[in-house]
BAKEVEX-898362 format. One record per residue: residue in one letter; x, y negated, z of N, C-alpha, C in turn. Coordinates in steps of 0.1 Angstrom, whole numbers, plus 5000, padded with zeros to 4 digits. Atoms other than C-alpha are relative to their C-alpha. Layout:
<atoms>
aXYZXYZXYZ;...
</atoms>
This chain:
<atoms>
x500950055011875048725296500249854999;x499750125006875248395281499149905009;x501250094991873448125307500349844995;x499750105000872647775308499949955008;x499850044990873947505324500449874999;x500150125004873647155327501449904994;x499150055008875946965303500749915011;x499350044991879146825319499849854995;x500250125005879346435317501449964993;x498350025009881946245296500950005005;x499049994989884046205322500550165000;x499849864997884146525331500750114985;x499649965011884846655293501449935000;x498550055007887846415287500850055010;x500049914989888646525323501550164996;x499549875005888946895309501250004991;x499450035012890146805277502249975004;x498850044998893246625289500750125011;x499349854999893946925312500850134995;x499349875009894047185286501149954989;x498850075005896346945264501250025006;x499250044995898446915288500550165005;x499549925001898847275294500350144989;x499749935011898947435261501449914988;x499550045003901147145251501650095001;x498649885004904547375258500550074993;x499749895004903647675242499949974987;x500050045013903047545208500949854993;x499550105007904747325181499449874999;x500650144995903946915182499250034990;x501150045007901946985156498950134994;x501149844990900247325171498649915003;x501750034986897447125191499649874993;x500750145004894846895178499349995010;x501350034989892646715200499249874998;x500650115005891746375183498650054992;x501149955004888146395171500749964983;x500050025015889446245133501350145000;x499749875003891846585136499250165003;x500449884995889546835151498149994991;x501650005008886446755131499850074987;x499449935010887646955100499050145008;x500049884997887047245125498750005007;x500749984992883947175140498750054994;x500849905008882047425113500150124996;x499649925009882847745096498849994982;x501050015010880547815060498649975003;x501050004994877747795077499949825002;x500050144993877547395077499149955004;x501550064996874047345088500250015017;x500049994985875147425124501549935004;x498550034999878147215134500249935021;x500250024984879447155171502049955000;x498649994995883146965184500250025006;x499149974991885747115195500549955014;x499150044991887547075227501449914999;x498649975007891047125207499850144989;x499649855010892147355182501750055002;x498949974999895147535188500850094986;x499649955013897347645158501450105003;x499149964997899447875169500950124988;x499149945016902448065147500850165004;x500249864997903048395165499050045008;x500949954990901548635187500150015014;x499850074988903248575217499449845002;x500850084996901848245216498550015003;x501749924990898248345215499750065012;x500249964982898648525245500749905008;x499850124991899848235262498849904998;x500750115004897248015248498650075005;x501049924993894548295259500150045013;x500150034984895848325295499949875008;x500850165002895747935296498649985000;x501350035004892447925287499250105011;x500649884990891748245309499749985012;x499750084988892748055341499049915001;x500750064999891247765333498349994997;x501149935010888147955321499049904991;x500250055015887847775289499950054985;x500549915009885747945263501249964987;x499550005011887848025230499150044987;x500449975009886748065195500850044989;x499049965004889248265173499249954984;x500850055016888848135131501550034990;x498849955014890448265100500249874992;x500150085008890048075073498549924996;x501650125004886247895079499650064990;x501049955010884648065054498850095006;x501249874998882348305072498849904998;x501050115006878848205067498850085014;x500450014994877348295097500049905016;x499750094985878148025125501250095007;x499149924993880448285138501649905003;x499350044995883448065140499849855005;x500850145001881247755150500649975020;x499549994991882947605182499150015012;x500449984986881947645218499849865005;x500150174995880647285235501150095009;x498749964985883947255260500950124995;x499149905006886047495239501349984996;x498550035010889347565220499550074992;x500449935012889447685183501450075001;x498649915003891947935180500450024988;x499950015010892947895146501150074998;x498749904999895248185132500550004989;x499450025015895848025098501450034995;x499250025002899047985105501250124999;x499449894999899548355112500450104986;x500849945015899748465072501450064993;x498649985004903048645070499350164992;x500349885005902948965046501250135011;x499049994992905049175072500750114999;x499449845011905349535054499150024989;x500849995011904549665021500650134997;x499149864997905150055023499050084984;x500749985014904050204983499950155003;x500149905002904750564997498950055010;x501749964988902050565028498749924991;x501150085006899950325004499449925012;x500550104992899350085032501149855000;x499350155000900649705039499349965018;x500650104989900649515073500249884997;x500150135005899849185075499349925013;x500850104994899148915093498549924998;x501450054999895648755104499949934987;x500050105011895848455082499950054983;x499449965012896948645052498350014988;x501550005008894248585020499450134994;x500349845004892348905013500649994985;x499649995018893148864972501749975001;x498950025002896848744983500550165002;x499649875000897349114996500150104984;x499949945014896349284960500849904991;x499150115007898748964945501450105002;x498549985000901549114964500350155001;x499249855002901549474955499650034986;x500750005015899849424918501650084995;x498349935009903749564908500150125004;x500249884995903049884926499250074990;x500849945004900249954909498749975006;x500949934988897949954941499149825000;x500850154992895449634956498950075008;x500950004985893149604987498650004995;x501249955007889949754977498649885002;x501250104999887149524992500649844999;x500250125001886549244977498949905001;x500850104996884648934993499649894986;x499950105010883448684966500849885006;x499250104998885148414984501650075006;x498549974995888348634987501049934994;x498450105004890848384969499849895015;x500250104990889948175005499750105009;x500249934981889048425032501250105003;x498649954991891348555054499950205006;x500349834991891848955069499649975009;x500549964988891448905100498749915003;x501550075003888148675090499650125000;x500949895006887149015071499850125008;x500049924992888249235101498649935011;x500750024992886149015124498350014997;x501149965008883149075101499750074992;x500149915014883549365082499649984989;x500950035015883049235049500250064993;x500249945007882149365025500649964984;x499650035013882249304981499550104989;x500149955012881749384949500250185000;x499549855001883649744947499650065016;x499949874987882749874984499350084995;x500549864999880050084974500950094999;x499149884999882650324963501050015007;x497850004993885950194979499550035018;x500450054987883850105012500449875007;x499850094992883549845035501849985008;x498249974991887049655058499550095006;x500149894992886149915080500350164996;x499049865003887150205060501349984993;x498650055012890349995043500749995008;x499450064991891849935075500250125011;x499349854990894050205098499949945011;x499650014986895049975126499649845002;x500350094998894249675143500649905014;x499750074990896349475165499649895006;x500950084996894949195190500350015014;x499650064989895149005223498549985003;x500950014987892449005251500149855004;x500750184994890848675266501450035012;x499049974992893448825294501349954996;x498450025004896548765272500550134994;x499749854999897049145272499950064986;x500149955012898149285238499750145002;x500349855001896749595226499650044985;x500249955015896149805194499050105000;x501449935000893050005181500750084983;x500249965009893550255155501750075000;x498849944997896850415144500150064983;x499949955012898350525110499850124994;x501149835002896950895112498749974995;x501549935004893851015102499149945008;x500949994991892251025132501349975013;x499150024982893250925170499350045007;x500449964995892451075197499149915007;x500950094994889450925221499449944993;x500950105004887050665219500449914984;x499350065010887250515184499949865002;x499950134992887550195198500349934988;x499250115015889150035158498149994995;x501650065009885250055148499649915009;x500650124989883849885177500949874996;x499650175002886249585170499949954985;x500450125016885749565130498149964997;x501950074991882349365132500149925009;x500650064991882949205163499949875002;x500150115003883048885153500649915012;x498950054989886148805175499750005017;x500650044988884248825207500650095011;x499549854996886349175217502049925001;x498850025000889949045205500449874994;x499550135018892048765184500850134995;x498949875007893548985158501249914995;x498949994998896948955155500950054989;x499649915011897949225128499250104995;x501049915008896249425107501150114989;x499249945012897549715086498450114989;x501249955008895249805056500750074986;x499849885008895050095032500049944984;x499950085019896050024988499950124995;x500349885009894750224966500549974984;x499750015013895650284930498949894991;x501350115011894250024901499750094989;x500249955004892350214885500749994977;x499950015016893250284843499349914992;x500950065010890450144829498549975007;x501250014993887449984842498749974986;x501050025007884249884825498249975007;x501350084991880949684831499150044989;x501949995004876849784818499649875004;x500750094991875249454821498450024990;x501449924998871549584819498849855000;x501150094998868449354812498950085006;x501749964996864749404826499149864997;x501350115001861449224820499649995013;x501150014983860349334856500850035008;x499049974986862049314887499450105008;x500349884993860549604899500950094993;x499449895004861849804869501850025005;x499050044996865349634878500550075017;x500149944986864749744914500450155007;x500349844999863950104909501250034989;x498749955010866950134881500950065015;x499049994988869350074909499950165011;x500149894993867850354932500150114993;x500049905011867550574902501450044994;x499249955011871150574889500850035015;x499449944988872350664929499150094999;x500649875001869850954925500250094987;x499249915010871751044896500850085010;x498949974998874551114916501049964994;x498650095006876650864903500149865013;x499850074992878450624928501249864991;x499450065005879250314906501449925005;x499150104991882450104916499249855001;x500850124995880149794915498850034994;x501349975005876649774910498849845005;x500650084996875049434912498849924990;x501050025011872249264902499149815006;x500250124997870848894898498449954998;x501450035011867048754892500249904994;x500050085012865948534866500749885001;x499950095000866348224886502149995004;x498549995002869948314895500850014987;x499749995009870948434858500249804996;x500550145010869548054844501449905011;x499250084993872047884876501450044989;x498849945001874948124868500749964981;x499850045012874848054831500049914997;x499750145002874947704831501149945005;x498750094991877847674851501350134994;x498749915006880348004835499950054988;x500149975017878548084800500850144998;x499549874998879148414807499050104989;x500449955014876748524777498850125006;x501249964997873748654801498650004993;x501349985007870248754787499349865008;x501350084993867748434797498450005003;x501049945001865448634789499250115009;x499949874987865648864816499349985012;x500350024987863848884845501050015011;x498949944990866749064862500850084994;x499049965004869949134852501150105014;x499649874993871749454868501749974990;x498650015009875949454865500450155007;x499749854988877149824871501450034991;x498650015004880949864868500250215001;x499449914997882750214862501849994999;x498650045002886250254867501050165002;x499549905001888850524863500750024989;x499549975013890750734835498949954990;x500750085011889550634800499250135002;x501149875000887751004802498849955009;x501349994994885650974832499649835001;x500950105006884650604823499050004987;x500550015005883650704795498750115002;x501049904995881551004810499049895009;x500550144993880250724836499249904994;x500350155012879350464811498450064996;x501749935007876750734791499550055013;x500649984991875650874823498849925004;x501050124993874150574837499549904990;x501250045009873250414806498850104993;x501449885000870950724802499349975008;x500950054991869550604834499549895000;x500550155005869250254826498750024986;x500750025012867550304794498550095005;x501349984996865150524812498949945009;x501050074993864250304837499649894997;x500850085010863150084811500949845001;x499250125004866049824801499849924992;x499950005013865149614779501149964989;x499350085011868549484768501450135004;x498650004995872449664775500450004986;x498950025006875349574769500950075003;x498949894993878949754776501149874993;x498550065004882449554779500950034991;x499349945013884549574750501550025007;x498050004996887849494769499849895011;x499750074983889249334803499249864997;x501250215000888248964791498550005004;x501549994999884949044787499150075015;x500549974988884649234817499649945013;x499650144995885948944837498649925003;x501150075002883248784821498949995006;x500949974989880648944831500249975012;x499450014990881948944862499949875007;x499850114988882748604869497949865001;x501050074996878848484866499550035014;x500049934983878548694899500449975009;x498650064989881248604913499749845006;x500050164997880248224909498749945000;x501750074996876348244919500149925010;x500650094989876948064952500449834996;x500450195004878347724937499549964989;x501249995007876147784909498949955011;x501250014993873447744934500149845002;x500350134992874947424948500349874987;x499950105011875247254913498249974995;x501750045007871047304910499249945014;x500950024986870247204950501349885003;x498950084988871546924977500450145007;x499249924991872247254996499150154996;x500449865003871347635001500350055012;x500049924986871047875029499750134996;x499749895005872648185021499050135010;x500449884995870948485039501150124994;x499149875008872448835043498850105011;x500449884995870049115051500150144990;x499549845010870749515038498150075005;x500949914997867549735035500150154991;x499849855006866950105019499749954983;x499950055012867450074980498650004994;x501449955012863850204970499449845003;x501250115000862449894989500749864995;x499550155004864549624966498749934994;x500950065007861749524948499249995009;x500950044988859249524977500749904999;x499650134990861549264992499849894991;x500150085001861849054963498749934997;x501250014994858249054959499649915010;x500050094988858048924991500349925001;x499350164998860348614989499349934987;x500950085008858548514958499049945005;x501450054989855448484984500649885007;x499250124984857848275009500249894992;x500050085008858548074979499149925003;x501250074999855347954976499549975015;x500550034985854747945015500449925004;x499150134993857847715022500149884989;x500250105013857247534990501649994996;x498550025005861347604984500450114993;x499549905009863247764957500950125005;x498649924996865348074962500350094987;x499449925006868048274940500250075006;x499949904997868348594945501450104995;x499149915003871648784940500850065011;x499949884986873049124962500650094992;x499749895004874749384962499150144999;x500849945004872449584947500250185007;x499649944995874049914951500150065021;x500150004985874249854991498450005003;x501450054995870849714993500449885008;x499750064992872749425009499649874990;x500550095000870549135003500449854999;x499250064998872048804995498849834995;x500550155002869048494991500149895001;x499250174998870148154985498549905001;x501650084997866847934998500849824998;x499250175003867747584979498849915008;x500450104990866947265002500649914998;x499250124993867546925012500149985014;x500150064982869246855042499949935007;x500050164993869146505046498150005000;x501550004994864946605051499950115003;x500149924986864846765082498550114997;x500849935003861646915074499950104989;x499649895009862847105045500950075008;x499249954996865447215065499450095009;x500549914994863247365090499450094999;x500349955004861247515066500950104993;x498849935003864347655051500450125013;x499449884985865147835087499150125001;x501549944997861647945090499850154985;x500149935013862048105052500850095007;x498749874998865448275060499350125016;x500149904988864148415093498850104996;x501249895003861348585075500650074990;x499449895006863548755052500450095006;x499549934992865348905079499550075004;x501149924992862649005098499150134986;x500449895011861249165062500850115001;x498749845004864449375060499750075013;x500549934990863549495097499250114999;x500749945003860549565087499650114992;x499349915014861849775052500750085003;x498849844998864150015075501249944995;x498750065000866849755072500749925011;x499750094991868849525090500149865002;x499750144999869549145102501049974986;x499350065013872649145079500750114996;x499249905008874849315058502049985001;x498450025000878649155054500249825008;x499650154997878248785070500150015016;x500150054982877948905110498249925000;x500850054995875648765133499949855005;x499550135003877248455144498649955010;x501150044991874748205161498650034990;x500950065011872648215121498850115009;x501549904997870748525134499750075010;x500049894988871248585169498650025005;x501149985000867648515170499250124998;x500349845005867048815148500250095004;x498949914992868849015167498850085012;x501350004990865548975196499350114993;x500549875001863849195168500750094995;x499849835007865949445154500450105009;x499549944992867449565188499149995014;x501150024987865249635219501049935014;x499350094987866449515256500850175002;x499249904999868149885260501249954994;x498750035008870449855231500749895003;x498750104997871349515237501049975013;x499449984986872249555271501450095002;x498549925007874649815256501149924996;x498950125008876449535236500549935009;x499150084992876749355264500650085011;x499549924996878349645282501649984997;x499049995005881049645256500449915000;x499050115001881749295256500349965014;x500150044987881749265295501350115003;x498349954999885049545291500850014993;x499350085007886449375269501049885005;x499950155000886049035283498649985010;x500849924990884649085318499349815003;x500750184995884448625321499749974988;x501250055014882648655286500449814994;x499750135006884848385274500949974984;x499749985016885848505237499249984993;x501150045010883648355212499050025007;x500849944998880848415237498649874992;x501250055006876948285225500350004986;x500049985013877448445194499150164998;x499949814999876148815182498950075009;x500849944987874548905213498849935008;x500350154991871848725227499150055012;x501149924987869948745261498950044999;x502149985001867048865274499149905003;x500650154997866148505284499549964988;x500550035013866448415248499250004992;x501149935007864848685232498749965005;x501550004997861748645253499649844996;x500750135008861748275246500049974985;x500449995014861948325212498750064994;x500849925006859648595211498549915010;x501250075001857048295228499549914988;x500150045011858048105200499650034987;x500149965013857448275174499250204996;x500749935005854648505159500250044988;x499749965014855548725129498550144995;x501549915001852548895112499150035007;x501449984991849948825134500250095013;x499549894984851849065163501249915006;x499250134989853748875194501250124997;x499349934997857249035193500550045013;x499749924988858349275222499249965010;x501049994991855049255240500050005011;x499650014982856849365270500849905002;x499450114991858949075277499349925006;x501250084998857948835300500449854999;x499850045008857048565285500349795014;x500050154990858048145304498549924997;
</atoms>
């Protein structure tokens, strides 16, 4: 389990420092290893920039035999690692280790096969999720889940966090796009999880590592599944007066029995960002705007289309529309797409949340953060994948006053704990990372997590892969749970408390 332990002195850091320099300096190119603070400070964040910590070094290595030299190095000298795609995650998850190295696997981004008759592609870590659908668009085929920041995030980012996107409801999550998963041990020790079959025999050991937010493996290789582009797609973008009715649509056109390819949805204060910044030709009038994509032959889009605008109109819409043609669809599309720097064109900053709950209770929730609104005295937009129930509130702040900022933590952590409370979870597609390892104290008792740390202790038995991420102790938890009262009940009553 993660302990503490009195910080080493400067000496002692440079000390280190110049050690592991000196022995990672062989295995990599002169311009593999950073260690100067004006080179390594670049890395000393992922998306998440309210939590920032420097590195040791960063190591940039360009195959996979080097990683496993650079992880038995580190193994020896037991010197925590921190494996990072491309910095975009937004949960602290690639946020460095005090006394660490960044394992940076940017450099790994080779496309390495592209096979049209199995419909899969391997690929290297690095490789940009949207570059994959770039380089088989001549096939016909592209990589189904899409991240909103996929022109910038990386695979083996999306493997270490199953992320999610727009189209999973139907395509699914990385975790069902992805056959196999290659990767190196804190040990050095390559190994592979998964296999281009169906199914593999034993423990399914390829789920356990998509999620784990690198703390299991560095991945290495990845081979992920391409599916056809569909014929013809098409977007509903759906008004409401009331974010309940908006709420209850969404549950209502999955109790059709219709499984949209996208299905998302924005509130008012989101629409008013998003339209000032893409003129994407949204209702302002809307409380809440709903985008529900179908996609397929021109037949069953068009079956699709009236389907669910039958259900829209009965769950009391007051406005749709329907795409005339790809531009337009786009269109729609790209106000969605570009709610989060929409956000940061109306705020000094924002603090993304990701919690998923059961669809019926969407409107409960936002309900609720309207309350928190008014509690923390700070703004939030609200846009999610509706469809999922995967929750996505942006709590605008300033950070240069620390007391907004705290209140901003204080906000997010009560959303989370809402979704708990809703029959949901901490998060949906961002990981756990350090943002919510807090959270983590309530959604999982001291059984379960003791589990987790099971799995990462035979993995990674000197707990020095990304560790203090994801998982957090029972020390923690209970000091958190002195810290902090949520509706008037002490959390896990049985711990004991310092």
């Amino acid at each position: 389990m993660n302990t503490v332990a009195p910080p080493p002195d400067l000496l002692e850091i440079q000390a280190l420092q110049a050690k592991l320099v000196s022995a990672l300096r062989p295995i990599l190119a002169e311009d593999g290893l950073l260690w100067e603070p004006e080179d390594t400070i670049p890395y000393e964040c992922d998306g998440l920039a309210a939590y920032r910590r420097m590195p040791l070094a960063v190591a940039l290595p360009e195959n996979e035999a080097q990683v496993s030299r650079i992880l038995q190095v580190c193994h020896a000298m037991n010197v925590p690692v921190v494996p990072r795609g491309a910095g975009t995650g937004l949960s602290g998850g690639a946020m460095p280790i005090a006394q660490g190295l960044v394992l940076s696997l940017a450099k790994l981004k080779k496309i390495v096969d592209i096979n049209p008759f199995t419909r899969t592609a391997v690929v290297q870590p690095g490789v940009r999720n949207l570059a994959i659908s770039e380089a088989v668009a001549h096939l016909g085929l592209y990589y189904a889940p899409d991240p909103s920041s996929q022109i910038a995030c990386s695979i083996g980012g999306n493997v270490n966090e199953n992320s999610g996107g727009v189209h999973c409801l139907k395509y699914g999550l990385t975790l069902h796009n992805v056959l196999r998963v290659r990767g190196v041990l804190m040990s050095g020790e390559i190994v592979e999880f998964g296999s281009l079959a169906p199914d593999t025999p034993g423990l399914d050991l390829l789920a356990i590592v998509m999620g784990s937010e690198g703390m299991l493996a560095a991945v290495t290789e990845v081979t992920v599944k391409l599916v056809p582009k569909p014929k013809l797609a098409q977007v509903i973008m759906a008004s409401f007066d009331d974010i309940e009715k908006g709420g209850n649509a969404v549950a209502a056109i999955i109790a059709a029995g219709i499984i949209p390819a996208g299905l998302e949805m924005m509130d008012k204060a989101t629409t008013r960002a998003v339209e000032e910044f893409v003129h994407a030709g949204y209702d302002l009038d809307a409380v809440a705007i709903l985008l529900c994509e179908s996609d397929g032959t021109p037949e069953e889009v068009a079956e699709e289309i009236g389907r669910m605008t039958a259900v829209l109109e009965k769950a009391g819409a007051s406005g749709i529309r329907i795409s005339k043609n790809e531009t337009e669809r786009l269109t729609f599309w790209s106000g969605r797409k570009n709610a989060f720097p929409a956000a940061g064109r109306i705020a000094a900053d924002y603090y993304c949340m990701d919690g998923t709950i059961p669809r019926r209770h969407i409107a409960t929730l936002l309900r609720r953060i309207q309350e928190m609104e008014k509690k923390y005295r700070l703004g939030c937009l609200n846009v999610f994948h509706a469809g999922d129930g995967n929750m996505h509130p942006l709590i605008l702040f300033n950070g240069a006053d620390m007391d907004e900022w705290h209140r901003a933590e204080e906000f997010g952590t009560d959303i989370l704990e809402a979704c708990v409370e809703l029959g949901g979870t901490i998060t949906g597609e961002h990981g756990v990372g350090i943002e919510k390892i807090n959270s983590m104290c309530v959604q999982f008792g001291e059984h379960e997590r003791e589990l987790f740390w099971g799995v990462k202790r035979a993995f990674d038995p000197a707990q020095l892969l990304n560790p203090d991420k994801a998982i957090p102790s029972l020390s923690r938890c209970a000091e958190y749970g002195r810290m902090r009262i949520s509706g008037g009940k002490l959390p896990h009553p049985e711990l004991e408390r310092f």
